[in-house]
C-alpha positions as CSV (number, residue, x, y, z in Angstrom):
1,X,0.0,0.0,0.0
2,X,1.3,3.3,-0.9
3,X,2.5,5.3,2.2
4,X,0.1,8.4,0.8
5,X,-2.7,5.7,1.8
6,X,-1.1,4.9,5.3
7,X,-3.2,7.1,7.6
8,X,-2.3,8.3,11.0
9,X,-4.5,8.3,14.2
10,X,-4.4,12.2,13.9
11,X,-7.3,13.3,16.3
12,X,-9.6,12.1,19.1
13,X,-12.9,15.1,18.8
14,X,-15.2,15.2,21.7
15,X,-18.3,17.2,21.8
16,X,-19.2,19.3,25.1
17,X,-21.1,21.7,26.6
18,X,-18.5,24.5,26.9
19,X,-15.4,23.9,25.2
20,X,-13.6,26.3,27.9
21,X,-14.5,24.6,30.5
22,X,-13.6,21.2,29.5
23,X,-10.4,22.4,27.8
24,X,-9.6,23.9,31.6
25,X,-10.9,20.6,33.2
26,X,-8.7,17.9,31.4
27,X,-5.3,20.1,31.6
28,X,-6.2,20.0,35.8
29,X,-7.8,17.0,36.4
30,X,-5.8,14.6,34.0
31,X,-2.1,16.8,33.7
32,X,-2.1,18.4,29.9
33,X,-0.9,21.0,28.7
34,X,-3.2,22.9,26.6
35,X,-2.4,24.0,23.2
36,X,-4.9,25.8,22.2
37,X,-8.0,27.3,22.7
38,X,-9.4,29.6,20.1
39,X,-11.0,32.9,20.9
40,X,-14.5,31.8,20.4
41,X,-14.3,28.8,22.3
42,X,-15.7,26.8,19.8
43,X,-12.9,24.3,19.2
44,X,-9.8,23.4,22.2
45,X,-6.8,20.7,21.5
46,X,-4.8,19.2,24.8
47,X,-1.0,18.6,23.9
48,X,-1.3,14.9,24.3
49,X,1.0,13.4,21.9
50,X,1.1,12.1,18.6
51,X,-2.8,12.1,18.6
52,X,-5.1,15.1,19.5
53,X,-7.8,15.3,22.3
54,X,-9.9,17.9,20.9
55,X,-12.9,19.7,22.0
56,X,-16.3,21.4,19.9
57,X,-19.5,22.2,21.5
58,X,-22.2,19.6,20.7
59,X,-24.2,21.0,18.5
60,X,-22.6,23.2,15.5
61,X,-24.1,24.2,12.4
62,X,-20.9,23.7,10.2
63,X,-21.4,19.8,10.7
64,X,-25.0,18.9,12.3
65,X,-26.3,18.8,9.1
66,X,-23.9,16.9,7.3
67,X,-23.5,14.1,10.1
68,X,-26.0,14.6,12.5
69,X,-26.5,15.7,15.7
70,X,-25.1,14.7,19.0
71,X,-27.6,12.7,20.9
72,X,-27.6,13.5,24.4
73,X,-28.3,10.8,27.0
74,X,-29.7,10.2,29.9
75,X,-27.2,9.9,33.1
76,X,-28.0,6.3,33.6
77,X,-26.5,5.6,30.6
78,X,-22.9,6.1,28.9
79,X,-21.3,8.1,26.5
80,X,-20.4,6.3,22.8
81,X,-16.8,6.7,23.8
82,X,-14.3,6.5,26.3
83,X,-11.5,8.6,26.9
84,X,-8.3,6.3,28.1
85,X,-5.5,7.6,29.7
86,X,-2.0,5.6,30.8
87,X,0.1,6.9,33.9
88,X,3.0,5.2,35.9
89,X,1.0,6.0,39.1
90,X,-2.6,5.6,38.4
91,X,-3.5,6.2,42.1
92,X,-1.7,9.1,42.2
93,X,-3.5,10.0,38.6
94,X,-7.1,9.0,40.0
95,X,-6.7,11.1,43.0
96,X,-5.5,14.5,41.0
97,X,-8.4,13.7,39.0
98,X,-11.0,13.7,41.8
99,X,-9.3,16.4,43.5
100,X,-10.2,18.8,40.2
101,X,-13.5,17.7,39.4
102,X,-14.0,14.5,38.0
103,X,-16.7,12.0,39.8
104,X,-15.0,8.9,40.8
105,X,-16.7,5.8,39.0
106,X,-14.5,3.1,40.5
107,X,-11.5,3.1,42.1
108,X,-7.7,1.6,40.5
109,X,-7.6,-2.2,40.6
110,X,-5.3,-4.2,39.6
111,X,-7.1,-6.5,36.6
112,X,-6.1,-10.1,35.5
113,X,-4.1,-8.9,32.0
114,X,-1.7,-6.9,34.1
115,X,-3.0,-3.5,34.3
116,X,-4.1,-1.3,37.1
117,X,-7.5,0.7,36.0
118,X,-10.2,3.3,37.6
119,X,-12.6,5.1,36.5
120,X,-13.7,8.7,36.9
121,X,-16.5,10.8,34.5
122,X,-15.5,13.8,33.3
123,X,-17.6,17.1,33.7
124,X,-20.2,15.8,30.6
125,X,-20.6,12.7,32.3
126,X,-18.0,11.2,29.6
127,X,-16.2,8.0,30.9
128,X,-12.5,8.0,31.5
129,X,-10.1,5.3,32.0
130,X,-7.4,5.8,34.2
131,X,-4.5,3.1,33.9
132,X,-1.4,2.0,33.7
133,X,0.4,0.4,30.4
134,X,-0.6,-3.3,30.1
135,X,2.5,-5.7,31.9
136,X,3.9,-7.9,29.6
137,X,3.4,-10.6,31.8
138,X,0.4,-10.5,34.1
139,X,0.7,-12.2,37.3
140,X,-2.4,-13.9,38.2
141,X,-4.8,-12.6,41.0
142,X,-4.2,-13.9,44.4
143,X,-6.9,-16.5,45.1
């Protein structure tokens, strides 16, 4: 396959309330640095990488009628998507996290495929992983 066809994971979009707000949220709660924000606070990107985290509102007339609306849902119910993050210190990570805003889900575990993860919602309700890279080799729970 020709390398012009080779795409790259280039951005990660998620639709808000207040682009500002969440912007200012995931630099504090999760530790990014923000790269921008433009002046009408209609569109935000974290510094996260090789891959964007970017923020719109949720509803915006240059693409609601070309893909749709945003359906909003009800709070017993998840968002489409979940926002995953990996840290060397995912207690650490998960506490930061609560400590500037984010509702605690479920606290870090450790799983059985050798990875520690909690979970925390975001100020949209928006589902975020917090974990640590996946071992190599897991070691079993203890029974």
């Amino acid at each position: 396959m020709s390398s012009k066809l080779s795409p790259a994971f280039a951005y990660t979009v998620v639709y808000v309330k207040d682009v500002a707000k969440s912007v200012s949220f995931y630099a504090n709660a999760f530790g990014y640095n923000v790269r921008r924000l433009d002046e009408s606070h209609r569109w935000g990107e974290l510094e996260s990488g090789q891959t964007t985290i970017a923020f719109t509102p949720k509803h915006q007339h240059e693409t609601d009628d070309l893909t749709g609306e945003v359906q909003d849902t009800k709070a017993q119910k998840r968002e489409a998507v979940e926002v995953c993050f990996a840290y060397e210190d995912v207690d650490a990570a998960f506490k930061r996290a609560v400590e500037n805003g984010a509702i605690p889900v479920h606290e870090p575990e450790e799983k059985v495929w050798g990875q520690k993860v909690g979970y925390v919602r975001d100020i949209d309700g928006i589902v975020v992983r917090i974990g640590s890279h996946v071992r190599n080799n897991p070691t079993p729970p203890s029974s």
